[in-house]
C-alpha positions in Angstrom: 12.4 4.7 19.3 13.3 6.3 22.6 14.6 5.2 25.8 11.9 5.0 29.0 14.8 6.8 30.6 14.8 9.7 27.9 11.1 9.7 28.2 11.5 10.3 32.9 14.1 12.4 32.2 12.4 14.7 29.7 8.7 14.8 31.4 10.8 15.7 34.5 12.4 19.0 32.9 9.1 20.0 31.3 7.6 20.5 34.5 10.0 23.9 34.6 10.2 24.2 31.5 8.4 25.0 28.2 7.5 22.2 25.4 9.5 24.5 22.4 12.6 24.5 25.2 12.2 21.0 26.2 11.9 19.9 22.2 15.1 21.9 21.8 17.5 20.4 24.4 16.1 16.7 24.3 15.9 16.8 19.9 11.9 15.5 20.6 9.3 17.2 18.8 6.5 18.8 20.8 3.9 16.6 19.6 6.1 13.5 21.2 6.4 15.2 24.4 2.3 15.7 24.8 1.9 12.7 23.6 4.0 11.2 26.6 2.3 13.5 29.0 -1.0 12.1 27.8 0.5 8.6 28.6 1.9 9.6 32.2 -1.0 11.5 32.7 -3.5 8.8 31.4 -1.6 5.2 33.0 0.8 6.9 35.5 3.9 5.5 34.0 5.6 6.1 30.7 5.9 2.5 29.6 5.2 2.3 25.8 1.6 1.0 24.9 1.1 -2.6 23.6 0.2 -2.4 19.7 -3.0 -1.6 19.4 -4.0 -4.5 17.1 -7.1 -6.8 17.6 -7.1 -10.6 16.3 -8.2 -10.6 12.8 -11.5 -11.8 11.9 -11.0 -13.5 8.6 -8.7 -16.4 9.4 -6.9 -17.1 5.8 -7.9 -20.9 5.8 -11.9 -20.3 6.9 -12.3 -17.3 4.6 -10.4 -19.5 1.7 -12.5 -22.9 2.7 -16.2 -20.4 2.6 -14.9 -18.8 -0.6 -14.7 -22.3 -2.0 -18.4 -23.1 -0.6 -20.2 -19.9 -1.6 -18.2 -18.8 -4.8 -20.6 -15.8 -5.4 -20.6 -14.5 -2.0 -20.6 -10.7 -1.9 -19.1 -8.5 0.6 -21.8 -7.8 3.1 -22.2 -11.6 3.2 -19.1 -12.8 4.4 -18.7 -9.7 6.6 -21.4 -10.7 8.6 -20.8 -14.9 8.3 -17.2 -13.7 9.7 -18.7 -11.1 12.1 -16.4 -8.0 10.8 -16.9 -5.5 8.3 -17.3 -5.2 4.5 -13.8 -3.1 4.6 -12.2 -6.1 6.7 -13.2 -8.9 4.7 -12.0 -6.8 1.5 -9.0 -6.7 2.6 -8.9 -10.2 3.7 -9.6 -11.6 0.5 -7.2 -9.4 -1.3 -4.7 -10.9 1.3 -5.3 -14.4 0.2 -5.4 -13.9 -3.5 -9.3 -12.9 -4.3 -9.7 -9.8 -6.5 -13.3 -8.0 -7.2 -15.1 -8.7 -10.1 -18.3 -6.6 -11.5 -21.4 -6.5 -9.3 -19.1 -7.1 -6.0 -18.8 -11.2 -6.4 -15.0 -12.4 -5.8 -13.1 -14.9 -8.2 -9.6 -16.2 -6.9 -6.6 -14.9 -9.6 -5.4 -18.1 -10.5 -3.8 -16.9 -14.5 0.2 -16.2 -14.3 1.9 -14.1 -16.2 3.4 -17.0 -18.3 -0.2 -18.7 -18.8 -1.3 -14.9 -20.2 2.1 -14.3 -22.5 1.6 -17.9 -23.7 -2.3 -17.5 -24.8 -1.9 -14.3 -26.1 0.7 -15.3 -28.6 
């Protein structure tokens, strides 16, 4: 992580000098210093960017409480009853314990390893 000042200071001797010599004398690579170029250039400052993360979709206690209601709901189904996509929703269920069966349907893994070494015995 570097400083804002390291960041002024930097953009400030690549004006006169060259990206390789500016890599060199501040140890940043030259991909950092376009990159904070871009950023000056694009917002006029050379604050860091906020995370880019948006508000999930699948809320763990709604996508658990419809799993419980529609047991055999495929993908595409709660993608679009959540208003995300098929990728977000697999991931979502994954998150709260959901793995994929065959034909796409979704069964929560409930069976420990001590109920399997137990039954298998």
């Amino acid at each position: 992580m570097y400083t804002k000042d390291l960041r002024v200071v930097a953009m400030r001797y690549l004006e006169n000098h060259t990206y390789s010599e500016t890599s060199e004398v501040f140890g940043v690579s030259v991909t950092t210093l376009k990159s904070w170029k871009r950023l000056l250039k694009e917002n006029n400052s050379l604050d860091r960017r906020p995370p880019n993360k948006s508000a999930t979709k699948f809320h763990d206690d709604e996508l658990k409480k419809y799993m419980n209601e529609h047991p055999k709901a495929m993908l595409k189904e709660v993608a679009t009853y959540f208003g995300g996509t098929e990728g977000g929703a697999c991931n979502a269920l994954y998150r709260i314990g959901y793995s994929q069966k065959k034909l796409q349907s979704y069964t929560q893994s409930v069976t420990s390893k001590q109920e399997h070494n137990t039954t298998s015995n």
